[in-house]
N, C-alpha and C positions, 0 to 999 in steps of 0.2 A: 504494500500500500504506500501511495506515495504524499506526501504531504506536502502543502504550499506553505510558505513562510510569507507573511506579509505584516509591512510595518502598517498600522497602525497609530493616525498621527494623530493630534488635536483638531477637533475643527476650527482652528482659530478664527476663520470669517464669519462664521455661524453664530461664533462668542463676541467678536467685537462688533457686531448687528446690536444683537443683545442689550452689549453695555453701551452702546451709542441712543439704542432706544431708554435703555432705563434712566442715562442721564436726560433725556430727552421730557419724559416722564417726569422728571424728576424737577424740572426746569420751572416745567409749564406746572406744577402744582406749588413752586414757590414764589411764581407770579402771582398766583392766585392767591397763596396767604401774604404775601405782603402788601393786599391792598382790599381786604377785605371790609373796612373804612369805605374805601372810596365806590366798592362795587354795590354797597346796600346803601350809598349816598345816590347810585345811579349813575355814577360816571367810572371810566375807563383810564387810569393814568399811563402812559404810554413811557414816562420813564422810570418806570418802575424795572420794564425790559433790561433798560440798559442797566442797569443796578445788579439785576440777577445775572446778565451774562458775564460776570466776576466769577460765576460756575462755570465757564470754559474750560480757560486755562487751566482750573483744578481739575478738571475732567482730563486735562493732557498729562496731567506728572502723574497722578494716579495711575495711570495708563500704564507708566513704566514699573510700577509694581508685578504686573508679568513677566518679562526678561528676570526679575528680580527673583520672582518666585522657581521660576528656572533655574536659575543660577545654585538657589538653595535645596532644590530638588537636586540635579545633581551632587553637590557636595557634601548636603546630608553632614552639616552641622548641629553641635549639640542641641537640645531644644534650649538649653538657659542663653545659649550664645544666639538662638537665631530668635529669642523674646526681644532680649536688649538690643541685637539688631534693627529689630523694628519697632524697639520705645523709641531707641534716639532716632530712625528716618520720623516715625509721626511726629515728634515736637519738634523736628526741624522742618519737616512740612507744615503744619498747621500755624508756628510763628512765622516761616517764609514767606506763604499764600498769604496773610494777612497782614504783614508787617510795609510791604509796598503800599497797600490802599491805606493804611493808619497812617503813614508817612504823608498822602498824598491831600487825603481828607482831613490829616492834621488830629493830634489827641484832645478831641472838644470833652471827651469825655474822663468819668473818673479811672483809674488804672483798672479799678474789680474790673470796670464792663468790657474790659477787651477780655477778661479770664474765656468770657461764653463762648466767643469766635474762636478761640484757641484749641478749648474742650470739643466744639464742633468738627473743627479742622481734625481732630485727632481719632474724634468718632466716625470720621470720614475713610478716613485712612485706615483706621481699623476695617469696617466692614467692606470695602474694596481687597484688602489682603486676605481677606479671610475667603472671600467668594473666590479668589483668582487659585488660594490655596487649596479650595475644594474642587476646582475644576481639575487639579491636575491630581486631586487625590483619588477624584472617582476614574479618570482617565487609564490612571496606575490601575485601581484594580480590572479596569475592563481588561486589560494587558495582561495583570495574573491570570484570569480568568480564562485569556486566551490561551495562555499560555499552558495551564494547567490542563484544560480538553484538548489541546495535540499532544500532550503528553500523555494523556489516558488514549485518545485514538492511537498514537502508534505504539503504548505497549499491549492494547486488545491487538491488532494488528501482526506485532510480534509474538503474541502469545496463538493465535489465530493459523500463524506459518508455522509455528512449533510444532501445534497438535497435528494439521495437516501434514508434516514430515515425520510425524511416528507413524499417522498411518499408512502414508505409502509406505515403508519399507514392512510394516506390518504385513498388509495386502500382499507384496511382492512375497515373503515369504511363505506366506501359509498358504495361496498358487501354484506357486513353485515346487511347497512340498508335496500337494493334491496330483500335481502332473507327477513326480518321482512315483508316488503312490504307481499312477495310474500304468505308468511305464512297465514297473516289474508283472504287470499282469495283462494288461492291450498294448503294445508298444504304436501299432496303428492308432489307437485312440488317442492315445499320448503324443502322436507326431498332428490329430488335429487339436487337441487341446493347447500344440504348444502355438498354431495358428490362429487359433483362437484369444492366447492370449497375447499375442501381439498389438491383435485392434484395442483391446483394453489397454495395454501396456500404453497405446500411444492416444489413448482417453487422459491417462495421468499424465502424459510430460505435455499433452497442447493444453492442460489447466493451466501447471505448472509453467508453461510457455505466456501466457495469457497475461500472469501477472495479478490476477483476481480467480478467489476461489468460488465467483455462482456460477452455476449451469442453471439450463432450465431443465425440469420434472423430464420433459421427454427422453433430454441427451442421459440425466441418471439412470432411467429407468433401461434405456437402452444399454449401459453399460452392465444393471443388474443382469439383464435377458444374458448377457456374453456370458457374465458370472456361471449364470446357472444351465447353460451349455455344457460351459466346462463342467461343470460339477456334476452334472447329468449323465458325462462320457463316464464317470469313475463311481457314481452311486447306479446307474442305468435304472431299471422302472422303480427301485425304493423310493425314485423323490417324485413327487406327485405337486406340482403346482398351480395355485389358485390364483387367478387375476379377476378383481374388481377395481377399476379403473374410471377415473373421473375424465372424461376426453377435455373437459372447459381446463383441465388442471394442466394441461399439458405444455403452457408455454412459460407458467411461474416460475420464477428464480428460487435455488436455495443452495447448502453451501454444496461442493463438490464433495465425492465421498460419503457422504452422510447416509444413504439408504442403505448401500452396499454393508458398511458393518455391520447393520440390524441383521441385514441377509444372512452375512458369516457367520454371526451370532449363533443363529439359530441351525446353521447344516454343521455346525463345529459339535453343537450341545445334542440336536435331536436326532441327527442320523448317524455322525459317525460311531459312537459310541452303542450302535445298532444294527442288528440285520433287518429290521420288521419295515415296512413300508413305510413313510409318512407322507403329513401334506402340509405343506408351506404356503400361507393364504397372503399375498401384500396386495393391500387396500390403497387408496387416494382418493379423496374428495374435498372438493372446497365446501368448508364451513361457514355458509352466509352469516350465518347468528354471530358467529365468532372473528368474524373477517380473517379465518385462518386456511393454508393447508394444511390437512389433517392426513397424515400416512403409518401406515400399521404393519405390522410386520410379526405373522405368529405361527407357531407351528402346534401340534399334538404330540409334540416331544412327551419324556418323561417331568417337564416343569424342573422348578426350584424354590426352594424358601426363598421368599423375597429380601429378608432380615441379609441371607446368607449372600444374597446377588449385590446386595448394596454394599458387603461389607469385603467380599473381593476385589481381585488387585486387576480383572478383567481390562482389555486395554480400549478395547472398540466401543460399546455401551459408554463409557465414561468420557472417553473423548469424541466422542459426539455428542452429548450432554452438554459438556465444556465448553464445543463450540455455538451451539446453541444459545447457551448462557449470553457468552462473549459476544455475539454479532444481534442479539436481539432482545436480550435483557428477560425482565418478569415476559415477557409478550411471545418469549419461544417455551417450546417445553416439550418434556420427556417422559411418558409416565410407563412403567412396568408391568403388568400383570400375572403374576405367576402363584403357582403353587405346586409342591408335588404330585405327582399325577396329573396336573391339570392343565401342562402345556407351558407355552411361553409367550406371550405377547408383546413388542414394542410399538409403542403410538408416539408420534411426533407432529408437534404444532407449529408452524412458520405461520407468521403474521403475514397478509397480503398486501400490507402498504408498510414501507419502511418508518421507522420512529421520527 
């Protein structure tokens, strides 16, 4: 599986809208209380404007508190140093910004009343830093965030090509050994089994070649049919099989591998270990209620405690569970049905629309 990296930036344009509109906002409602007098007298003072655009330029140096909050994102100074940091920017802004217009307008007043413009200024500057600081905190974690689900996709991914590589060599052997079997006793059957398994053989490497492990329901099941060919040539009429077949099911995705082990499962457990005839029933139907494919795989073996099948070191059953698990979460599933005497059944559930 192959993953994309991509950065991930700030929207800065999207933000500096924002902060253009909420100075904006912000403007036009201190129009309005600074002449609340003159508006319930019925008249409009027109320089009251020019009085409030003294929020411009504070709207401009505020501004640079971004590069700033930057700056301290990267470097990741202590909190007590990046507090006092920005004590002394606010009270050397909030006296700066106001200290040109007291010059200009001259100190008519008493010293207390410049305190307010100062505390203002600073209140100012606090909540511009603090907004600029949350932008870049929620930005970080969207980043963890991304960061932490390509890291769970490629190790499901890598856990996903694991299981698939025990099975092949799984498959390949326990093949290999059913032909050796067949060899010592039809050497003809054995030279078409090993024809046979060639076309399978090269089912596994064009997956494998592919670079993704779905096939569709058809191409499995067409590899089951090679399966149980070959296994036909070396159990001959003991294996008796049932096909109920869902034709609508025929073009869904699931993973590679996946019915085939149900299959082994059950000619490893119910007939080798047997001379008596048996019958091997694999089912598929799309479950509308359930938005699932639903696929079953059983035979009239001699069964097993189920306690005992869960608590085996079996390799097939499990790692298809696993992969199940892995690629489709609560929404795939595996369930058992067994008991002595009473056969063997696997059912398996793929959801129809991905998560």
């Amino acid at each position: 599986m192959e993953l994309t990296t991509t950065h991930h930036d700030i929207p800065t344009g999207r933000m500096w809208r924002l902060y253009a509109l909420g100075w904006l906002a912000y403007l036009c409602l201190l129009i309005m209380a600074l002449q609340v007098d003159d508006l319930r007298a019925g008249r409009f003072n027109w320089a009251v404007i020019g009085q409030a655009m003294w929020t411009a330029p504070q709207a401009c140096i505020l501004a640079l508190l971004w590069p700033l909050s930057g700056w301290l994102e990267r470097k990741r100074p202590r909190p007590v140093l990046e507090f006092l940091l920005h004590a002394f920017n606010a009270c050397f802004y909030a006296i700066g910004s106001y200290a040109l217009l007291f010059l200009v307008t001259g100190l008519k007043q008493a010293l207390s009343w410049y305190v307010w413009p100062v505390l203002y200024g600073i209140m100012s500057y606090g909540v511009i830093a603090t907004m600029f600081h949350l932008v870049r905190v929620n930005h970080a974690r969207q980043r963890q965030a991304i960061a932490i689900q390509q890291a769970h996709t490629l190790l499901v991914a890598s856990e996903l090509n694991a299981l698939r590589n025990k099975l092949n060599p799984h498959f390949l052997f326990n093949t290999l050994h059913s032909i050796i079997a067949l060899t010592r006793r039809n050497p003809e059957a054995a030279e078409t089994a090993l024809f046979q398994f060639s076309d399978m053989l090269r089912y596994v490497l064009d997956t494998e070649k592919s670079g993704s492990d779905r096939v569709t329901l058809e191409d499995e099941l067409r590899f089951v049919r090679d399966y149980l060919e070959l296994e036909s040539l070396r159990l001959g009429p003991r294996l008796k099989i049932e096909w109920e077949l869902d034709m609508d099911a025929a073009g869904l995705p699931l993973p590679a591998l996946s019915l085939q082990p149900l299959v082994e499962n059950s000619i490893k457990h119910a007939f080798n270990p047997h001379s008596r005839p048996g019958l091997l029933r694999i089912r598929t139907r799309v479950d509308d209620a359930a938005q699932a494919l639903t696929m079953s795989v059983g035979d009239d073996g001699p069964g097993a405690d189920l306690a005992a099948v869960r608590a085996s070191n079996g390799l097939g059953i499990r790692t298809v569970e696993r992969r199940l698990q892995l690629a489709y979460g609560e929404r795939g599933g595996l369930a058992i049905a067994t008991a002595p005497g009473a056969g063997f059944t696997v059912t398996m559930s793929i959801p129809l629309q991905p998560a």
